[in-house]
N, C-alpha and C positions, 0 to 999 in steps of 0.2 A: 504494500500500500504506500503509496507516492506521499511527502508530507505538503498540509498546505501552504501556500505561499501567503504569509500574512504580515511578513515585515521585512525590511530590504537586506539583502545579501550580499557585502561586498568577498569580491577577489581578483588578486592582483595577474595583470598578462603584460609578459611581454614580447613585443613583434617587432620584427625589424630595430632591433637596439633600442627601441623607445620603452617606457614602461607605462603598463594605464592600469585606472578600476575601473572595473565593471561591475554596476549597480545593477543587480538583479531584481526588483520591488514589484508589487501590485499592481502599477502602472503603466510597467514598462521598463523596457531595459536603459540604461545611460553608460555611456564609454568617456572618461575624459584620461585625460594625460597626468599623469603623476604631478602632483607639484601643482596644477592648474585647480581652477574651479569649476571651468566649464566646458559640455562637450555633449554632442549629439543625444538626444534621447528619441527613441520609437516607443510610441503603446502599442501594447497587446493588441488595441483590433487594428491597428495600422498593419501590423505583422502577420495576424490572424487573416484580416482580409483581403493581402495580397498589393496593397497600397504601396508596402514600404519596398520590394523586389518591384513592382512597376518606376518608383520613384528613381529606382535605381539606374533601371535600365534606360529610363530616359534621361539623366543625368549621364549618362557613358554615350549615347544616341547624339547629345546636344556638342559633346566635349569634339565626339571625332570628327561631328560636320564643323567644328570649326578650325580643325587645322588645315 
């Protein structure tokens, strides 16, 4: 049995020599950089509904039409 998610979980990653938290909470997830305050958050039904992989892929669509 899975436990419920009822208050925020941080842990730490690092990628490409940088280090971040990642806030796992009720909300939604949140990624910032070590040291920082602030840094991208998605909600659940962003993620859930398919939003936040659309958002994505038109942000990489918009980037290559413009080189």
């Amino acid at each position: 049995m899975a436990t419920k998610l009822d208050k925020s979980i941080k842990r730490e990653l690092d990628h490409a020599g940088k280090t971040y938290t990642i806030t796992i909470a009720p909300d939604g997830v949140k990624v910032v950089e070590k040291g920082k305050r602030n840094g991208p958050h998605v909600s659940w039904s962003s993620i859930i509904s398919g939003d936040a992989a659309l958002n994505e892929n038109l942000k990489i669509s918009v980037d290559a039409s413009r080189s």
